[in-house]
C-alpha positions as protocol buffer text, in pm:
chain_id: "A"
residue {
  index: 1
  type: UNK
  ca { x: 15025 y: 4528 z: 8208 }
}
residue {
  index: 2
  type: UNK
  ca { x: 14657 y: 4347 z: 8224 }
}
residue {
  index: 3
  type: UNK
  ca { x: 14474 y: 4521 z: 7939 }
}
residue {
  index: 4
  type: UNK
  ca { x: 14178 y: 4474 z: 8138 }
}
residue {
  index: 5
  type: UNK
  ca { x: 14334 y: 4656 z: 8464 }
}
residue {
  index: 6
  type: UNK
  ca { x: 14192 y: 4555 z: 8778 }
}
residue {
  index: 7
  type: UNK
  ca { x: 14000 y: 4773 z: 9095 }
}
residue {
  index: 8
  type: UNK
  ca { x: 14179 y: 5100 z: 9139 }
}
residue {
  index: 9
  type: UNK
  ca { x: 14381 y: 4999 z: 8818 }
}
residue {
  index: 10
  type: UNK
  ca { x: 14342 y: 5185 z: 8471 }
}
residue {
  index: 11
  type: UNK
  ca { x: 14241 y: 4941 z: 8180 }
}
residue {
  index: 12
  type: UNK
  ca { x: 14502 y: 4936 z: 7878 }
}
residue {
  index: 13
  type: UNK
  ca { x: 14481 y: 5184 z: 7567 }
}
residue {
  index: 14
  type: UNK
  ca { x: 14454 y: 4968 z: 7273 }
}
residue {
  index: 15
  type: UNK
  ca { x: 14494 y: 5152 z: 6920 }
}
residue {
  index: 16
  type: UNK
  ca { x: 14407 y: 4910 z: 6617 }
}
residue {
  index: 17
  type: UNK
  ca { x: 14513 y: 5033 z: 6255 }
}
residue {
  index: 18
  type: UNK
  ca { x: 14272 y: 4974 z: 5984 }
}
residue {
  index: 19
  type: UNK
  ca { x: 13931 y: 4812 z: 6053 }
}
residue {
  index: 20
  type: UNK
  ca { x: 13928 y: 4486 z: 5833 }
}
residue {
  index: 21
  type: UNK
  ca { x: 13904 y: 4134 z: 5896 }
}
residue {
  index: 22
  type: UNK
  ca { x: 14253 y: 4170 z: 6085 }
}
residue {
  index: 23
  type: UNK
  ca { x: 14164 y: 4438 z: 6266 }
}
residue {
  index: 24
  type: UNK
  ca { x: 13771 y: 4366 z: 6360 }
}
residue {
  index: 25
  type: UNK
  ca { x: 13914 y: 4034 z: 6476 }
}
residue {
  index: 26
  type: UNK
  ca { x: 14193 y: 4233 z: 6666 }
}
residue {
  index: 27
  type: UNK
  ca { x: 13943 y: 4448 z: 6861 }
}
residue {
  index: 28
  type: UNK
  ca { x: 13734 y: 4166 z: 6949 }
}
residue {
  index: 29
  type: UNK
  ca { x: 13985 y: 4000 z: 7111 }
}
residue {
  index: 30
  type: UNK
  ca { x: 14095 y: 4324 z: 7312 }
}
residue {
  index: 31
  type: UNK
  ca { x: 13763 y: 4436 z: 7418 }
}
residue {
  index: 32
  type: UNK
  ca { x: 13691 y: 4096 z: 7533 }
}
residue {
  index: 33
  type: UNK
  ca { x: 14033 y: 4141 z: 7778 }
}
residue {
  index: 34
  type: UNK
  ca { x: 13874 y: 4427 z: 7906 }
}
residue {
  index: 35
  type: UNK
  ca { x: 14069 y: 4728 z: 7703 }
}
residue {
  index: 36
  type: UNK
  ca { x: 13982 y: 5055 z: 7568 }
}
residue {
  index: 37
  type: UNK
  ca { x: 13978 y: 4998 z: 7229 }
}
residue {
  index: 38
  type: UNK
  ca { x: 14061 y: 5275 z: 6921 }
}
residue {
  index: 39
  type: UNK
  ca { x: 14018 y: 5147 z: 6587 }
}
residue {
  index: 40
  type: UNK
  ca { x: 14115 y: 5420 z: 6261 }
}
residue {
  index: 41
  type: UNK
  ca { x: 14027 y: 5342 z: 5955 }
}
residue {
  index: 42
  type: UNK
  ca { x: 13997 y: 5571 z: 5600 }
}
residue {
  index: 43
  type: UNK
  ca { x: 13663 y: 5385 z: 5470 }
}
residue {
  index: 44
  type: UNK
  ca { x: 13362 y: 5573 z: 5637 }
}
residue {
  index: 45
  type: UNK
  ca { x: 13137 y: 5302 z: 5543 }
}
residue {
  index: 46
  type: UNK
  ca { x: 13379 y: 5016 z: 5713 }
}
residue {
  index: 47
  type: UNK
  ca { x: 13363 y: 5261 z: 6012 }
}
residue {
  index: 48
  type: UNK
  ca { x: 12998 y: 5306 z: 6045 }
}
residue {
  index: 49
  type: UNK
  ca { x: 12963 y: 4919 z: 6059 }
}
residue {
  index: 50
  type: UNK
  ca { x: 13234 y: 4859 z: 6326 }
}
residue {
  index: 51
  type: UNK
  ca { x: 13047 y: 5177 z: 6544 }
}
residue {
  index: 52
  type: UNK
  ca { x: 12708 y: 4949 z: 6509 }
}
residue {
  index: 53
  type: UNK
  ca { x: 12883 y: 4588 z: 6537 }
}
residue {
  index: 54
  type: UNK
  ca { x: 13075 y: 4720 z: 6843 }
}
residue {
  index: 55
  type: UNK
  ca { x: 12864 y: 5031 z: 6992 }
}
residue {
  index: 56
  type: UNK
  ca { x: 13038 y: 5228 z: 7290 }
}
residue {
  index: 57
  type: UNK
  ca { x: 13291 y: 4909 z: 7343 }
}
residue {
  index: 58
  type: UNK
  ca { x: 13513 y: 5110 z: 7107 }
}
residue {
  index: 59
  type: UNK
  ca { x: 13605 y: 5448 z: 6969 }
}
residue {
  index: 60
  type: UNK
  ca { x: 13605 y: 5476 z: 6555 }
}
residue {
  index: 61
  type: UNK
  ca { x: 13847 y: 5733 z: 6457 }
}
residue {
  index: 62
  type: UNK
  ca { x: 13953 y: 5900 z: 6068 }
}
residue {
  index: 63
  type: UNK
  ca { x: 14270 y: 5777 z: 6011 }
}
residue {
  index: 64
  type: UNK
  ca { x: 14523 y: 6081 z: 5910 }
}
residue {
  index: 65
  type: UNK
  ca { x: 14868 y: 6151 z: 6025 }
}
residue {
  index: 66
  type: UNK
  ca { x: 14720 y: 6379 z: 6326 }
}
residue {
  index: 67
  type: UNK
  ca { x: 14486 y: 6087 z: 6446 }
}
residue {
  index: 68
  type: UNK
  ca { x: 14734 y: 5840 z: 6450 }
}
residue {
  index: 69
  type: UNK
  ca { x: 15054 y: 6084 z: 6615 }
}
residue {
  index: 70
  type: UNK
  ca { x: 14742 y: 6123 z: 6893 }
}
residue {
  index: 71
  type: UNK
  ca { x: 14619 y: 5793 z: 6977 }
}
residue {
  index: 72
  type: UNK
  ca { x: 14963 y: 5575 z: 6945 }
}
residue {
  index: 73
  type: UNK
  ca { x: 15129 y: 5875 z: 7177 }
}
residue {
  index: 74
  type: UNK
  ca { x: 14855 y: 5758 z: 7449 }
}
residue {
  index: 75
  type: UNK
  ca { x: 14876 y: 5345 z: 7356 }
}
residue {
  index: 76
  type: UNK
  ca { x: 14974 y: 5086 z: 7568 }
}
residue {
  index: 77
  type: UNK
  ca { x: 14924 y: 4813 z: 7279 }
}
residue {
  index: 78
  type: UNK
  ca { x: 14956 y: 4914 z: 6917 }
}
residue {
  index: 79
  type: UNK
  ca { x: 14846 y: 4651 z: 6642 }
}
residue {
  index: 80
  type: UNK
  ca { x: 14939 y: 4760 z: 6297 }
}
residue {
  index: 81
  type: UNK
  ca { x: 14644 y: 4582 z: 6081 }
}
residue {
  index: 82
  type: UNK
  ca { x: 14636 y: 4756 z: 5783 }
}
residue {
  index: 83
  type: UNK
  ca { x: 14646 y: 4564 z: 5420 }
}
residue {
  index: 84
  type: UNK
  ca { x: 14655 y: 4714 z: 5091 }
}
residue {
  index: 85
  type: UNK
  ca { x: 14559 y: 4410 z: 4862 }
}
residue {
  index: 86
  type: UNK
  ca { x: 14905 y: 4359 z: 4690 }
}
residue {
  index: 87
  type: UNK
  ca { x: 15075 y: 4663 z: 4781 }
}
residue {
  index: 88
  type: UNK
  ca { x: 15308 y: 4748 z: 5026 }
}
residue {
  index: 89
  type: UNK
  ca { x: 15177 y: 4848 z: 5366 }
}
residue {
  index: 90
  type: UNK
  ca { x: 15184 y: 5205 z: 5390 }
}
residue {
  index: 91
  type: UNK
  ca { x: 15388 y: 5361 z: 5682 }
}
residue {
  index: 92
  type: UNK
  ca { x: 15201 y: 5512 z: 5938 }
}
residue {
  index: 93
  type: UNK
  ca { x: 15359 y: 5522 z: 6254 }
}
residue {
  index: 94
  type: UNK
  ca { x: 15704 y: 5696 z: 6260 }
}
residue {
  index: 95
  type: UNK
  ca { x: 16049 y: 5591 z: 6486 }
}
residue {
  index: 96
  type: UNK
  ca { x: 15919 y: 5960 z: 6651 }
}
residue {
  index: 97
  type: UNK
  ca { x: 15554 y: 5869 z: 6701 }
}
residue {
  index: 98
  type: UNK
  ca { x: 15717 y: 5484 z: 6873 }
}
residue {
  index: 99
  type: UNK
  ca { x: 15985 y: 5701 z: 7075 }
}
residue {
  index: 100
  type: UNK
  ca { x: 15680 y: 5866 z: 7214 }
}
residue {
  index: 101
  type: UNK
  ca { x: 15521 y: 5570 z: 7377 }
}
residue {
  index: 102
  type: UNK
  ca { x: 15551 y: 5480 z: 7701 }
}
residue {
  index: 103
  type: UNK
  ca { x: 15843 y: 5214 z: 7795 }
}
residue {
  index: 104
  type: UNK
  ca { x: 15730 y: 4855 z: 7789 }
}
residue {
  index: 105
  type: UNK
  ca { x: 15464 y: 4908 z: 7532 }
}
residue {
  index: 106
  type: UNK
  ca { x: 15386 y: 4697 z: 7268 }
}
residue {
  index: 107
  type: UNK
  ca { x: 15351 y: 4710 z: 6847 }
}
residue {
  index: 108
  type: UNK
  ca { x: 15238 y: 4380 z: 6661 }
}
residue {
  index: 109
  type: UNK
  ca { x: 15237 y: 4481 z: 6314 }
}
residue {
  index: 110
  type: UNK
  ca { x: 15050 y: 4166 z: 6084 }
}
residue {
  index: 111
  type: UNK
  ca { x: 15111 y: 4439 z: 5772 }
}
residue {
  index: 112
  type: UNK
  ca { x: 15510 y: 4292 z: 5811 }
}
residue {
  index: 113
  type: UNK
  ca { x: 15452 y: 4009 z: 5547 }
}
residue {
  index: 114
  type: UNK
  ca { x: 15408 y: 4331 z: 5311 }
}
residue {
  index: 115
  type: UNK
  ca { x: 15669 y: 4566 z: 5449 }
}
residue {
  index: 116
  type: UNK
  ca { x: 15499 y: 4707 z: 5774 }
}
residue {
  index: 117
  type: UNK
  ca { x: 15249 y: 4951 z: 5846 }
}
residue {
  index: 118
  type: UNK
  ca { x: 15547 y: 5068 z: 6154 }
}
residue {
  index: 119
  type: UNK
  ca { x: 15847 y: 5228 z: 6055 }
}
residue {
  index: 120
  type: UNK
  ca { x: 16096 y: 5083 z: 6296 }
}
residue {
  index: 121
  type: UNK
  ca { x: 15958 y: 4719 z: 6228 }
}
residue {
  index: 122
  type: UNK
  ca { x: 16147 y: 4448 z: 6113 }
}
residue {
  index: 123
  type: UNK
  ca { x: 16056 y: 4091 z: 6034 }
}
residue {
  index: 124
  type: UNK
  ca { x: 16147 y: 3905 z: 6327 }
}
residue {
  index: 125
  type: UNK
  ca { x: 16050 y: 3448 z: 6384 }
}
residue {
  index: 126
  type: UNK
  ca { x: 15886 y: 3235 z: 6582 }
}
residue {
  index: 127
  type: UNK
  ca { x: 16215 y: 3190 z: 6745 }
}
residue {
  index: 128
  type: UNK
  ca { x: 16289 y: 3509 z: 6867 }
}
residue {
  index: 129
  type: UNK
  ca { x: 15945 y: 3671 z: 6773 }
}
residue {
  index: 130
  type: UNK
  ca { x: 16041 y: 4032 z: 6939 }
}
residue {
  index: 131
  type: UNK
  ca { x: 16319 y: 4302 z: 6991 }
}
residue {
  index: 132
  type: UNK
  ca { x: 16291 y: 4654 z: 7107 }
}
residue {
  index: 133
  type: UNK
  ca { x: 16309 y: 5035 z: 7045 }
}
residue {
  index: 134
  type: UNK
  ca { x: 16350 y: 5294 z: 7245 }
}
residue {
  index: 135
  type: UNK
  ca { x: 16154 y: 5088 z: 7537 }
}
residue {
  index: 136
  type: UNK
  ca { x: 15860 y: 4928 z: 7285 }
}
residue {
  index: 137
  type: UNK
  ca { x: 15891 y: 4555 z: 7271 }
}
residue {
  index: 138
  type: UNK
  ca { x: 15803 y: 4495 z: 6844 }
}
residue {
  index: 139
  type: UNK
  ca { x: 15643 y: 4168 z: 6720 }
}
residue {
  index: 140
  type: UNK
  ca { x: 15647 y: 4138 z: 6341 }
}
residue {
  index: 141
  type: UNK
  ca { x: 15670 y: 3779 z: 6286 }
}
residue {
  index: 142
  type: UNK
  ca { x: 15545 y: 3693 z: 5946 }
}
residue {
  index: 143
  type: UNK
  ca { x: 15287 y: 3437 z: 5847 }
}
residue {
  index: 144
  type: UNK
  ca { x: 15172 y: 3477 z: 6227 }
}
residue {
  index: 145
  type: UNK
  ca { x: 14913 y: 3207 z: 6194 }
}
residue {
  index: 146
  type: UNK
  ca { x: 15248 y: 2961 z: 6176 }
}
residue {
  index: 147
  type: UNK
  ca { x: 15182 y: 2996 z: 6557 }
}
residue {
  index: 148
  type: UNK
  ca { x: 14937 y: 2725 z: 6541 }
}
residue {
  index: 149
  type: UNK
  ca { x: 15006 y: 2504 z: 6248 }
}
residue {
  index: 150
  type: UNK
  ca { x: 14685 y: 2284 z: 6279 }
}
residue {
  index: 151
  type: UNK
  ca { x: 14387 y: 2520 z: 6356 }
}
residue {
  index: 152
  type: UNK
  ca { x: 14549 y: 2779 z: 6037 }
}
residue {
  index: 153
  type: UNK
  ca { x: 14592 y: 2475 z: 5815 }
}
residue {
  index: 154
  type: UNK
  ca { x: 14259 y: 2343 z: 5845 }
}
residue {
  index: 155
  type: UNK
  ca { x: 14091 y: 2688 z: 5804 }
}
residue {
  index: 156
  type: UNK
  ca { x: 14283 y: 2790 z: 5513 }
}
residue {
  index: 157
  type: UNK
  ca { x: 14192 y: 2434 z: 5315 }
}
residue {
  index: 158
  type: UNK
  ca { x: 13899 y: 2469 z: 5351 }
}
residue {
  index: 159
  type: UNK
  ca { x: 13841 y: 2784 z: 5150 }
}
residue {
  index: 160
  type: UNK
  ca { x: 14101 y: 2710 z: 4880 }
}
residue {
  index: 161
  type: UNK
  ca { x: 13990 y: 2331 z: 4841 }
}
residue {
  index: 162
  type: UNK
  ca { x: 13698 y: 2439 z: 4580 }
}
residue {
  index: 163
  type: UNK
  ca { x: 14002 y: 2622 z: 4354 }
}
residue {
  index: 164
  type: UNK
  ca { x: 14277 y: 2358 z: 4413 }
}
residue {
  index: 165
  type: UNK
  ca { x: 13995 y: 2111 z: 4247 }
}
residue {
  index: 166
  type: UNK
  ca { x: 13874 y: 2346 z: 3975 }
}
residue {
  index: 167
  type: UNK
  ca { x: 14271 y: 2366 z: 3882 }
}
residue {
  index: 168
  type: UNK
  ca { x: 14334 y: 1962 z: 3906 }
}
residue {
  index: 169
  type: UNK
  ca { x: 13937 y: 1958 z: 3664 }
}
residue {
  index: 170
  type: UNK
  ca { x: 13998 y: 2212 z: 3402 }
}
residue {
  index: 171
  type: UNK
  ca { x: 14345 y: 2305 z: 3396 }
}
residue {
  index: 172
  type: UNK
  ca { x: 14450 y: 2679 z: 3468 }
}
residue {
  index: 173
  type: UNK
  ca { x: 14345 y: 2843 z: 3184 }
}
residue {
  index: 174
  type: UNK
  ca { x: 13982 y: 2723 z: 3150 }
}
residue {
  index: 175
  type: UNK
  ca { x: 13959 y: 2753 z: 3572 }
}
residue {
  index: 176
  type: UNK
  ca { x: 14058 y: 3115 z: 3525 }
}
residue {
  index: 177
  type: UNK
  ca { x: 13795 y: 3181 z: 3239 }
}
residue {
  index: 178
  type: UNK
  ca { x: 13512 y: 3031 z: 3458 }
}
residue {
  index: 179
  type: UNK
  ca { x: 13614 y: 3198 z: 3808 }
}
residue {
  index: 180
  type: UNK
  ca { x: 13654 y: 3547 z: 3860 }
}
residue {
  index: 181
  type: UNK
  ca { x: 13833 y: 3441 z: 4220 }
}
residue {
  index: 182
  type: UNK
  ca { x: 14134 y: 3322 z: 4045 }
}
residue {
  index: 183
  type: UNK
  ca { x: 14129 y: 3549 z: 3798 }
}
residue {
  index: 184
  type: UNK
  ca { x: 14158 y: 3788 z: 4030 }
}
residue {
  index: 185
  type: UNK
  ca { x: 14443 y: 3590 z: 4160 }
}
residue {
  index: 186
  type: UNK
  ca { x: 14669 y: 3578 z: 3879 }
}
residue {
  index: 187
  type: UNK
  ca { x: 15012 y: 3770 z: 3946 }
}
residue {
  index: 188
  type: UNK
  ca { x: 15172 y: 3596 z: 3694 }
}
residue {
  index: 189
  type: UNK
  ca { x: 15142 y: 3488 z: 3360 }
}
residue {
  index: 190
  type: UNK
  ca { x: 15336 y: 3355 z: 3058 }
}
residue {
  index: 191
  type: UNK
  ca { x: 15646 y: 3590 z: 3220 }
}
residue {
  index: 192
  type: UNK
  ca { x: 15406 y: 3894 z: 3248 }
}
residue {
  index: 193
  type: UNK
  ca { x: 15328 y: 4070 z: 3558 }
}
residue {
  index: 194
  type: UNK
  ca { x: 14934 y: 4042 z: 3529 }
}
residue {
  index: 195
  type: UNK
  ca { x: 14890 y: 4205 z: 3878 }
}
residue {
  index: 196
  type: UNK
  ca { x: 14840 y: 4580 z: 3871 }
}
residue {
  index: 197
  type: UNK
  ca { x: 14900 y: 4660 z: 4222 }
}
residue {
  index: 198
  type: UNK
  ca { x: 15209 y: 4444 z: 4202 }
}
residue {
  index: 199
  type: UNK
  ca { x: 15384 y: 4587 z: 3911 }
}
residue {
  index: 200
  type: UNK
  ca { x: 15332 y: 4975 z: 3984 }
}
residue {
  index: 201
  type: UNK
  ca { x: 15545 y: 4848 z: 4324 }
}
residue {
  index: 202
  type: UNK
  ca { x: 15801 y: 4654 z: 4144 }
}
residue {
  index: 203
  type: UNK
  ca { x: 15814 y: 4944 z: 3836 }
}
residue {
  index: 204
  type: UNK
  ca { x: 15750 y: 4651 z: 3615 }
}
residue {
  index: 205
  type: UNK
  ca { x: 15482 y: 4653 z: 3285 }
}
residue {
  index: 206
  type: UNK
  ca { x: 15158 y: 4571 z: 3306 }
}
residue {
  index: 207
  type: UNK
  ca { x: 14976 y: 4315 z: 3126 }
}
residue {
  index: 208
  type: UNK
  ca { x: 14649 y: 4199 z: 3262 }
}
residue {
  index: 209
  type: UNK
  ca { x: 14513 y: 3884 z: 3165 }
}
residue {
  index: 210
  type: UNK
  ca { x: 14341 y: 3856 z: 2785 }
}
residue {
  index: 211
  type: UNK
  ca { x: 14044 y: 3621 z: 2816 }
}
């Protein structure tokens, strides 16, 4: 199916879940192709900026369980987008809600490196990148920017460069004292799970870092 349809032809339904850099990035590329784009997110303000970055080239929509049965039901193209910062993805598309798409639609769900935003994906390779249920072709490759090793390489140097130096200058603890980045960034430390997010998942204590 051409997302962008043709004369006479419908354009493609495209339903994007959760509005950030994934899923901005997501709907540029679809409305570019030509689709009719749906993008649900839960943060009003995140969805008042998409409505004026995008205008009437896509519809913003409250994510809820009723608004997201609704518009995957109608999608051609599904892209799971949502990240909670580390926390597992929550699920919110059902096996029931993917049953009820048509056959030969598609889910991509980038939320798989943390456990899927879709409940009947799987992590899946480069190799064989997709499978199927009940008619929907599923990609839910992890680390998808593997797909092109140079161009993801290059970009993701050059934004942790600046903290790879600051580690090699000062050593960890005095790099963590100066930047809040990496503090931020500390999961673990001296055994201690220092990441909040991270231990209520793995029911492990809490310790943040002590400056």
């Amino acid at each position: 199916m051409l997302l962008g349809g043709v004369a006479s032809v419908e354009r493609a339904n495209v339903v994007v879940l959760g509005g950030g850099v994934v899923g901005i990035n997501s709907a540029k590329m679809a409305v570019g192709l030509g689709a009719k784009v749906s993008i649900l997110d839960v943060n009003l303000n995140r969805m008042e900026y998409l409505a004026d970055v995008f205008g009437n080239e896509v519809t913003t929509l409250y994510s809820n369980s009723e608004q997201v049965e609704k518009a995957v039901s109608k999608a051609d193209l599904v892209i799971g987008a949502v990240l909670v910062p580390g926390a597992k993805a929550p699920k919110l598309v059902s096996r029931e809600m993917v049953s009820r798409m048509q056959p030969g639609g598609v889910i991509v769900d980038v939320a798989v490196d943390q456990g899927g935003s879709v409940e009947t994906c799987r992590p899946t390779s480069h190799e064989h990148p997709t499978y199927t249920v009940d008619g929907v072709i599923h990609y839910a490759v992890p680390n998808m920017p593997g797909a092109v090793p140079r161009t993801s390489t290059y970009a993701l140097t050059t934004v942790t460069l600046k903290y790879a130096v600051l580690l090699a200058n000062l050593g960890r603890k005095e790099a963590v004292r100066r930047d809040e980045a990496l503090l931020k960034g500390v999961n673990i430390l001296n055994g201690k799970v220092a990441y909040k997010q991270v231990a209520s998942d793995l029911g492990l204590p809490y310790e943040p870092v002590r400056l």
